[in-house]
SEBAKOL-893970 format. One record per atom (N, C-alpha, C, O): residue number from 1; x, y, z. Coordinates in pm, whole numbers. Example, Ala and Ser with C-alpha at 12.3 -4.5 7.8 and 13.67 -1.06 7.14 Angstrom:
REM residues 2
1,1319,-569,780
1,1230,-450,780
1,1320,-330,780
1,1424,-332,846
2,1285,-225,708
2,1367,-106,714
2,1290,3,787
2,1341,114,804
***
This chain:
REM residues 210
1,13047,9404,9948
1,13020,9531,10015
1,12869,9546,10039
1,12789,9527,9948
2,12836,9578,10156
2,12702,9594,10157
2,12653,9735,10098
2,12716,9834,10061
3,12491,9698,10104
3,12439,9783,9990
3,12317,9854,10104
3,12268,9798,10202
4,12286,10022,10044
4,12165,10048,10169
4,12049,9936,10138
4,12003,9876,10236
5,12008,9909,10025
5,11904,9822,10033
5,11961,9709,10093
5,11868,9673,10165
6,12036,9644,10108
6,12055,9514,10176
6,12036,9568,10315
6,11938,9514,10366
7,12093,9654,10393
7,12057,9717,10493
7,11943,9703,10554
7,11915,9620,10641
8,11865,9797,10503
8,11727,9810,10464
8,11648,9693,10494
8,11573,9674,10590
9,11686,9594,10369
9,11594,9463,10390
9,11616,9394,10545
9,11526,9368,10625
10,11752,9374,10564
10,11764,9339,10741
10,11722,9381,10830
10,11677,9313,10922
11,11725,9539,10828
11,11644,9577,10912
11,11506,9577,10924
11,11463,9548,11035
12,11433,9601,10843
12,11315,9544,10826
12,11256,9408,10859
12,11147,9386,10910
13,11358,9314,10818
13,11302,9177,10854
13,11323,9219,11007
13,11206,9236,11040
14,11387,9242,11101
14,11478,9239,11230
14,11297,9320,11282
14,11249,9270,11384
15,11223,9421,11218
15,11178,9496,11275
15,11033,9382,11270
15,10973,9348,11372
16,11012,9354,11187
16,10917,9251,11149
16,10882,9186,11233
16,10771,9162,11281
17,10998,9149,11258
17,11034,8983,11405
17,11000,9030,11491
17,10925,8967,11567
18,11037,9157,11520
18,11021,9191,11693
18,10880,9195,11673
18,10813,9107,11729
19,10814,9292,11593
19,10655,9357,11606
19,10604,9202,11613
19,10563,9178,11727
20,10597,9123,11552
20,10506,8999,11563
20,10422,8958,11408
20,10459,8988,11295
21,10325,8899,11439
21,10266,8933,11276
21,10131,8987,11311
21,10039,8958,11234
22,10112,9040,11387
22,9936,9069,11417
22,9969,9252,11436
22,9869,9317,11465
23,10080,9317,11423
23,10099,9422,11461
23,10024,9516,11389
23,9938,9462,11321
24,10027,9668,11379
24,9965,9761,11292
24,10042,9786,11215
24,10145,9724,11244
25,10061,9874,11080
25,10141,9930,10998
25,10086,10060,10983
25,9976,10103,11020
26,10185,10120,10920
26,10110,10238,10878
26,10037,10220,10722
26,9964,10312,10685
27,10051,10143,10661
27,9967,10067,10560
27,9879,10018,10604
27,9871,9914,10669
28,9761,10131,10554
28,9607,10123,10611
28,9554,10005,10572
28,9548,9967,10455
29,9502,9922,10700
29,9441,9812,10656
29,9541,9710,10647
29,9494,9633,10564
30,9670,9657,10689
30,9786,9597,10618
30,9845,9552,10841
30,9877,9632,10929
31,9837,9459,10844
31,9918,9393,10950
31,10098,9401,10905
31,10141,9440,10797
32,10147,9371,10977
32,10262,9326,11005
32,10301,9199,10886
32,10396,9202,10808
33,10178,9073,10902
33,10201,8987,10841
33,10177,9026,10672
33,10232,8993,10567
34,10064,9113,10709
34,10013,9154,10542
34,10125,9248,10482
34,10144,9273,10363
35,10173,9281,10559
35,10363,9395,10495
35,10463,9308,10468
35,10550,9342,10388
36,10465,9211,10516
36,10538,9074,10467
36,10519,8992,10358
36,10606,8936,10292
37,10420,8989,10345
37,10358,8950,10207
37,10379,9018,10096
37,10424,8978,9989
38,10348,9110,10123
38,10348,9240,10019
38,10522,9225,9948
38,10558,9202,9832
39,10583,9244,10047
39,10696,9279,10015
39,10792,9131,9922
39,10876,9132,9832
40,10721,9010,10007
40,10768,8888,9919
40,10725,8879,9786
40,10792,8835,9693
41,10592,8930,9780
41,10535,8837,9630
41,10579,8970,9568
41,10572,8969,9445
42,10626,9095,9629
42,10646,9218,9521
42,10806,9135,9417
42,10821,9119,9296
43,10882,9107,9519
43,10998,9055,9472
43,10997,8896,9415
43,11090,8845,9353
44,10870,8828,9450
44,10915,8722,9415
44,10787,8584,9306
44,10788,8466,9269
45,10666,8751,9297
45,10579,8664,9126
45,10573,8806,9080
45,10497,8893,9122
46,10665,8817,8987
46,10621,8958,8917
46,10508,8952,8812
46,10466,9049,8748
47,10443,8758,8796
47,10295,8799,8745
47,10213,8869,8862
47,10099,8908,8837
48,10239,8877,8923
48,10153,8896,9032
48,10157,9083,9067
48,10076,9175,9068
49,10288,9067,9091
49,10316,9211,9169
49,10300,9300,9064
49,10332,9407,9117
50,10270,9324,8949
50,10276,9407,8838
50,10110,9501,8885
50,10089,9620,8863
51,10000,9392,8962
51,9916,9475,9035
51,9892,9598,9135
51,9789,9654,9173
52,10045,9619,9164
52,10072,9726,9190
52,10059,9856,9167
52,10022,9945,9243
53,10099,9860,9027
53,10078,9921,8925
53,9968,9967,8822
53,9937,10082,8791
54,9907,9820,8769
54,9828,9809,8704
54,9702,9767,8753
54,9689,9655,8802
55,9590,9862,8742
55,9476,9837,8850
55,9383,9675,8800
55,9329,9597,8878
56,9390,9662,8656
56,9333,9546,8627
56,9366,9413,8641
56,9315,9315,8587
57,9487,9423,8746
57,9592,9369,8775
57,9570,9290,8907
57,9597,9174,8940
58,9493,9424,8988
58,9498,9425,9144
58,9446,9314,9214
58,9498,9267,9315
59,9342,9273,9160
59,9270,9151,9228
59,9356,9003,9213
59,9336,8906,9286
60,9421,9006,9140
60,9510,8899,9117
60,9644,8887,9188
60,9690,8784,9238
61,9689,8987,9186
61,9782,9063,9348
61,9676,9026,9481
61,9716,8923,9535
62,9580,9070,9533
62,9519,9067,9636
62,9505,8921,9619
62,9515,8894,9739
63,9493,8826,9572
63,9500,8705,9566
63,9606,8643,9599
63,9594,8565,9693
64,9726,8655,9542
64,9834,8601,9567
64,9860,8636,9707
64,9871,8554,9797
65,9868,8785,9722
65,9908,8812,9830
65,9847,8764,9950
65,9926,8749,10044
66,9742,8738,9970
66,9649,8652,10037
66,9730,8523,10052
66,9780,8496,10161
67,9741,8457,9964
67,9805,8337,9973
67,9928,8300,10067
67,9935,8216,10157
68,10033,8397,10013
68,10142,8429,10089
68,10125,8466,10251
68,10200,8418,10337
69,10030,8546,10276
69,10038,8597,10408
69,9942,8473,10489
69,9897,8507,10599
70,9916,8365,10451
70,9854,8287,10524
70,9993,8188,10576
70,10010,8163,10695
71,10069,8147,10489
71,10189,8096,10501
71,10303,8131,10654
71,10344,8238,10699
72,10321,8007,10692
72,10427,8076,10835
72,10516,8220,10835
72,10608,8252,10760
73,10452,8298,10950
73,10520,8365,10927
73,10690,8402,10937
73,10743,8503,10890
74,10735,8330,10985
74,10886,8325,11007
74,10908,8274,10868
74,11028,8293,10849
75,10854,8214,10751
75,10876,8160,10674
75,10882,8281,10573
75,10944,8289,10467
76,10804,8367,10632
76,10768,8504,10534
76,10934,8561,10511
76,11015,8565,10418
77,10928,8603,10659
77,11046,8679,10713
77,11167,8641,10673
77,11247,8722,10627
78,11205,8458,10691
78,11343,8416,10576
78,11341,8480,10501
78,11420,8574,10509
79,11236,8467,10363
79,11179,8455,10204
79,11298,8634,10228
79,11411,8643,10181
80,11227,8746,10307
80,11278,8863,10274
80,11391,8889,10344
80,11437,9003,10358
81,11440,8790,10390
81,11629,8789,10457
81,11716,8749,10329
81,11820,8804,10293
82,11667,8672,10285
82,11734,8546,10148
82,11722,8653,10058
82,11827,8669,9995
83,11632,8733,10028
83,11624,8756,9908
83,11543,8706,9795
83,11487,8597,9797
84,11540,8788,9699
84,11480,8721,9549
84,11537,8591,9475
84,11652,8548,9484
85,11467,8556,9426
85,11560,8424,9391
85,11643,8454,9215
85,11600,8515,9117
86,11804,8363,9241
86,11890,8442,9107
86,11829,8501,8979
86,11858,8599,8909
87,11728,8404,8973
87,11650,8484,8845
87,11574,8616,8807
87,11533,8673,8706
88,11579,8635,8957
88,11473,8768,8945
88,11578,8870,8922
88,11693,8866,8965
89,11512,8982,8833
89,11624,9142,8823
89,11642,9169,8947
89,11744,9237,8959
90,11583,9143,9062
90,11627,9211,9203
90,11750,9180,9248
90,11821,9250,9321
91,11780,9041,9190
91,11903,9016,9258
91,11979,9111,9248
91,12015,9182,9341
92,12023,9124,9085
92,12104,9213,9052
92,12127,9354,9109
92,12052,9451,9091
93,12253,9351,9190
93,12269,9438,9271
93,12271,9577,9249
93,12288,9658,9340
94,12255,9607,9131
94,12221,9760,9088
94,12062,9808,9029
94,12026,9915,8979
95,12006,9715,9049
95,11825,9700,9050
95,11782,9683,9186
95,11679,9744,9214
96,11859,9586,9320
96,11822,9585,9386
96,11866,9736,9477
96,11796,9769,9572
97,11958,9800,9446
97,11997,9885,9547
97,11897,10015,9480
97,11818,10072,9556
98,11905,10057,9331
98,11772,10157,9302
98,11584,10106,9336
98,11481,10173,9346
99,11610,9964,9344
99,11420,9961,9342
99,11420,9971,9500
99,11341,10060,9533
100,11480,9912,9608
100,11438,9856,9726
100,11516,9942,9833
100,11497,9936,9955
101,11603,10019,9771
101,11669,10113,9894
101,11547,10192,9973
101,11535,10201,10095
102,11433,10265,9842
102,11342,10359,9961
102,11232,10202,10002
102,11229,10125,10098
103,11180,10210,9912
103,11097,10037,9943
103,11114,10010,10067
103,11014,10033,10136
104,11213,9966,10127
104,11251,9867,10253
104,11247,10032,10389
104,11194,10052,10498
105,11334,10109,10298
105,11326,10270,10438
105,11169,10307,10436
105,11137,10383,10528
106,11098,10279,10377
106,10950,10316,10415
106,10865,10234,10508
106,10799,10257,10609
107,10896,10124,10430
107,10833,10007,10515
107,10892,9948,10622
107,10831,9871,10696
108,11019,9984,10637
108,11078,9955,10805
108,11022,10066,10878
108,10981,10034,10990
109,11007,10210,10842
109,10896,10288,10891
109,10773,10291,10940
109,10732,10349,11040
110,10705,10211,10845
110,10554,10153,10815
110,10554,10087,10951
110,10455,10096,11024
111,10653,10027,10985
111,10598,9916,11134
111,10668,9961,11255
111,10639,9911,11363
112,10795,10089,11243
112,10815,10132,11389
112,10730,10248,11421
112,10669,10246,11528
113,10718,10355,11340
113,10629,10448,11357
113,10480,10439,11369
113,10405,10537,11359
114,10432,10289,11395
114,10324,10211,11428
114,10331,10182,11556
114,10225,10151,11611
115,10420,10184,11612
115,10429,10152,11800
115,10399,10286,11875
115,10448,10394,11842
116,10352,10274,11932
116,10324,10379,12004
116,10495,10406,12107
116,10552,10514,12122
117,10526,10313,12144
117,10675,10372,12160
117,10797,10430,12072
117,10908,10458,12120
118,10764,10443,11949
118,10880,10489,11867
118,10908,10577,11882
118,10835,10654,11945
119,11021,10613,11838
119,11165,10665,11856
119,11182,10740,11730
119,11146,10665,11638
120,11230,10884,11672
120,11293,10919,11589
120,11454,10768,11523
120,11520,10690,11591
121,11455,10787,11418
121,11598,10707,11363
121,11711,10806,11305
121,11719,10867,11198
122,11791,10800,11410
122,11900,10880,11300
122,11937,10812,11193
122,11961,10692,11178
123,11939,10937,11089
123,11991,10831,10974
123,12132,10905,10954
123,12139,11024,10985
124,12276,10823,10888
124,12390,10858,10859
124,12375,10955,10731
124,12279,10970,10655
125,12526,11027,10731
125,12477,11174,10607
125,12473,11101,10482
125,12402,11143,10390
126,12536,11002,10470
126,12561,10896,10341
126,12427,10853,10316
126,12367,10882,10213
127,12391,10801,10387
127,12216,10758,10352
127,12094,10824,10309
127,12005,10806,10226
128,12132,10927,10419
128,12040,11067,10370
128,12069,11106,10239
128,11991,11115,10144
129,12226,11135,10247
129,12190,11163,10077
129,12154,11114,9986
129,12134,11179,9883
130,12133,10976,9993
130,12157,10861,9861
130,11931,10866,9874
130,11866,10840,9774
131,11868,10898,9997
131,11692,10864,9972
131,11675,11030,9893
131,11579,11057,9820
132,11789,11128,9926
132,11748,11253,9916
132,11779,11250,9735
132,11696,11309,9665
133,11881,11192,9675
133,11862,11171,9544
133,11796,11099,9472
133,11799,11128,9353
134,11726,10998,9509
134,11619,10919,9489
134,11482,11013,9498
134,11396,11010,9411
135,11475,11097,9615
135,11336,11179,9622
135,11327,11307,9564
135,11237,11391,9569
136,11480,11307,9487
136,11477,11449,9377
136,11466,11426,9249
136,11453,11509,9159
137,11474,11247,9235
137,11420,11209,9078
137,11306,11194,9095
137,11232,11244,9010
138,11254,11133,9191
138,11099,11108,9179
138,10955,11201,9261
138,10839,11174,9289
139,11035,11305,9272
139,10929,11388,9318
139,10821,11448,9261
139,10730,11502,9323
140,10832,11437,9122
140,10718,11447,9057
140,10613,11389,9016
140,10506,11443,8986
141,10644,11249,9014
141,10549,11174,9026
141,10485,11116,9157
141,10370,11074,9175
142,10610,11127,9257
142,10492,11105,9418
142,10400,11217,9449
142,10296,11196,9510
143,10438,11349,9405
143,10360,11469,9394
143,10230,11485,9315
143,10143,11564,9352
144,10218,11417,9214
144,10142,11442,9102
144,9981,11446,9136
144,9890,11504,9077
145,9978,11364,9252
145,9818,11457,9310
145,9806,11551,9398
145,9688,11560,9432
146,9874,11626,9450
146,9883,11713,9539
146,9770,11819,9475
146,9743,11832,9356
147,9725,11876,9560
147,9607,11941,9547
147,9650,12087,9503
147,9579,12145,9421
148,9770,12155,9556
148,9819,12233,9553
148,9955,12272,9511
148,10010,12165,9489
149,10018,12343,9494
149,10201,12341,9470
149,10273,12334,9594
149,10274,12404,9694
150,10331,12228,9558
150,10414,12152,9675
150,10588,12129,9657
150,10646,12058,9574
151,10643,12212,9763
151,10818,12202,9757
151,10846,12117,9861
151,10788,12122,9969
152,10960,12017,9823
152,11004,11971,9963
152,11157,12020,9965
152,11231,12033,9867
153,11182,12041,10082
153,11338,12131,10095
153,11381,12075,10191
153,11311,12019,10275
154,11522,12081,10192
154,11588,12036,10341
154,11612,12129,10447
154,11585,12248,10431
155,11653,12092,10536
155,11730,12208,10593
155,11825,12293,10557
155,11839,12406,10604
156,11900,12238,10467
156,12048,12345,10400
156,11998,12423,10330
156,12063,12527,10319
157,11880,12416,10261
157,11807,12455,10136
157,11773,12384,10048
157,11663,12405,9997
158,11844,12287,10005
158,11804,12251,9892
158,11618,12189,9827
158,11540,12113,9884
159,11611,12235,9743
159,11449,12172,9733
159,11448,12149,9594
159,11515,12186,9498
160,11333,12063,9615
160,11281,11980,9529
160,11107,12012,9471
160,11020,12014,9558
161,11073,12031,9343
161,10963,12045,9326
161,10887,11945,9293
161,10897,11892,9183
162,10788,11901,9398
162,10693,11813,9378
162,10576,11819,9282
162,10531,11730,9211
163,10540,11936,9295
163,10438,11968,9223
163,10421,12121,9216
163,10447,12201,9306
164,10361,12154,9062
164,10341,12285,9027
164,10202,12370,9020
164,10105,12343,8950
165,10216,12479,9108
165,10053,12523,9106
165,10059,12623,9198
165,10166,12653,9251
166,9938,12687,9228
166,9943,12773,9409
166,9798,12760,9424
166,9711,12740,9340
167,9790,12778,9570
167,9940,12856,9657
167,10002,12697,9684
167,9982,12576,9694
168,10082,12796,9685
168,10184,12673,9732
168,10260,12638,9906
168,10305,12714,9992
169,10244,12491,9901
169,10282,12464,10022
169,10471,12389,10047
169,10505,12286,9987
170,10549,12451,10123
170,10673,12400,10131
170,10740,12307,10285
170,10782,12346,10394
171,10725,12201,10235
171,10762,12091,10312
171,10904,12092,10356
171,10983,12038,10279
172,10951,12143,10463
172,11095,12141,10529
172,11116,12016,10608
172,11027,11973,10683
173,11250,11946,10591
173,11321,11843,10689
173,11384,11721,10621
173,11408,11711,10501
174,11412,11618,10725
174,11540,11602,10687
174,11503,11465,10524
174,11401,11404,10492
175,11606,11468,10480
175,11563,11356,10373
175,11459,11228,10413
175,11384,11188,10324
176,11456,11165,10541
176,11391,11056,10551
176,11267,11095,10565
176,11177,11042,10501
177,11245,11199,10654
177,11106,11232,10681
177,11063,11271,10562
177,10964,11204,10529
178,11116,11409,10422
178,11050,11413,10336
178,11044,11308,10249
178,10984,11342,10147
179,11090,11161,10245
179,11046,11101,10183
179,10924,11012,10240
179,10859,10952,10154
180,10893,10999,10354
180,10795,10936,10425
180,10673,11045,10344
180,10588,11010,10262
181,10698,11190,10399
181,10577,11248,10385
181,10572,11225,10217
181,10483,11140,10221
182,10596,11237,10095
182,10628,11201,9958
182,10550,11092,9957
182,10433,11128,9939
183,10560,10981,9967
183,10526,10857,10018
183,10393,10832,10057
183,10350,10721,10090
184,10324,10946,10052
184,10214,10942,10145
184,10157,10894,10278
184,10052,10831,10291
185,10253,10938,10387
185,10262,10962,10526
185,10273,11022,10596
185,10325,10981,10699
186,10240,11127,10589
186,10208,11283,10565
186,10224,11298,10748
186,10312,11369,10798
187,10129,11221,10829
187,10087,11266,10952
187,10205,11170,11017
187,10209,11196,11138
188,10279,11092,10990
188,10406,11000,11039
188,10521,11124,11069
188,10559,11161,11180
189,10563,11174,10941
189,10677,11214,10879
189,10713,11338,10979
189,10621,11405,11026
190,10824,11362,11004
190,10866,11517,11111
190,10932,11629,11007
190,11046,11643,10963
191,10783,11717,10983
191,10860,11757,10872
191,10751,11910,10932
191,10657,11901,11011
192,10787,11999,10886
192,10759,12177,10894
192,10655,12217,10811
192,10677,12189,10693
193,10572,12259,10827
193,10502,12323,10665
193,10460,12429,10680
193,10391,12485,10766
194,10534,12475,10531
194,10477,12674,10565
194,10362,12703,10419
194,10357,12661,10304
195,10303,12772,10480
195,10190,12773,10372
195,10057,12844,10395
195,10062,12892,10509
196,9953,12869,10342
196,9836,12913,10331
196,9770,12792,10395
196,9778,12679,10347
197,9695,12828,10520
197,9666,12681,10633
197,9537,12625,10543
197,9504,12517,10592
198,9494,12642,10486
198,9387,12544,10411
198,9451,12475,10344
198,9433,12355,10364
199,9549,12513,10238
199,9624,12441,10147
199,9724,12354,10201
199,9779,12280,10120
200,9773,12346,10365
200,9816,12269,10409
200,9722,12196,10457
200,9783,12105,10514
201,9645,12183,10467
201,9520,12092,10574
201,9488,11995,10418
201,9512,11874,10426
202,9429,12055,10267
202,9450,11975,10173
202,9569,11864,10149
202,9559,11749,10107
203,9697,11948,10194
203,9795,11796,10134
203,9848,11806,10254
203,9963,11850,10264
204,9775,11765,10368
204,9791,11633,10440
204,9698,11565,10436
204,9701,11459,10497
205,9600,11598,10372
205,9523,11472,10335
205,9541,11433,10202
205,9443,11366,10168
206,9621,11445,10114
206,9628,11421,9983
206,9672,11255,9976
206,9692,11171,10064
207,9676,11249,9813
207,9705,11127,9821
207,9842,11079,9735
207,9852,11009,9634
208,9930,11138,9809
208,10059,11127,9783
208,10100,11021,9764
208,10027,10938,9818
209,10237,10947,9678
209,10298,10810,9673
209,10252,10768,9549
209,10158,10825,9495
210,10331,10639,9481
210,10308,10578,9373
210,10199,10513,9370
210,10167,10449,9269
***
């Protein structure tokens, strides 16, 4: 049965291919080819990718990753069609569908909402719901620098507290976009904001995301 992250990862590679490897991302500073990279050595040297995380880490990540993105790029693009290799926890299809379901919906983002021709994506209600429960566990920590108190809500109502404080600013729309803006993509994302206009002008420039 397929999985949204398997989804996800296809489409992404599919989006990859078309853009080229010299394209823009919305990962400042980060090509097409350099989002390819990223995304291989995240899944596939976790000495490596733990730089993510860990800042004393980072230069040794920026290294690898370097490495990787010099490598063919169609060769990139297999690596994230195939998958992790059996050994890695990613395989495992209930690690891969919680780590890489938003992972892959951001970063297939990262490179269409980089064309100047893009297109809104509908997303199905099944999907929406499954990033919208993912962005109601982790909204506190993509929030956690927000400058101000920050809600993200849907359209039905439901919301989520990102962060606690005032005044506070409340982020309306649909699950994908509030997880883009979450994510720190603030100026990508199609999302509403009601608020005290300074304190919105602060978190869109904040520095939202893990």
């Amino acid at each position: 049965m397929s999985t949204h992250a398997k989804r996800e990862r296809l489409l992404l590679a599919d989006l990859l291919e078309s853009a080229g490897p010299e394209a823009p991302t919305l990962c400042e500073g980060w090509t097409t080819r350099e989002l390819a990279a990223h995304v291989v050595v995240r899944e596939r040297r976790a000495d490596a990718s733990a730089g993510i995380l860990v800042k004393p880490l980072a230069a040794r990540l920026e290294r690898v990753q370097a490495e990787f993105a010099a490598k063919p790029y169609e060769e990139l693009l297999q690596l994230i069609r195939t998958g992790p290799p059996r050994m890695s926890p990613f395989a495992l299809k209930q690690i891969d569908e919680a780590s890489n379901t938003v992972e892959f919906y951001v970063h297939a983002e990262d490179v269409r909402r980089a064309q100047p021709d893009w297109s809104p994506r509908a997303l199905d209600p099944v999907f929406a719901d499954a990033l919208w429960t993912r962005l109601e566990r982790a909204a506190r920590v993509l929030g956690r620098k927000a400058p101000v108190g920050l809600v993200l809500r849907r359209p039905d109502g439901q919301t989520a507290v990102a962060h606690r404080g005032t005044p506070v600013v409340t982020v309306t729309g649909e699950p994908g976009e509030l997880t883009l803006f979450a994510f720190g993509r603030q100026e990508a994302a199609q999302v509403e904001l009601d608020g005290d206009k300074d304190a919105v002008a602060r978190v869109l420039e904040a520095d939202l995301g893990v």
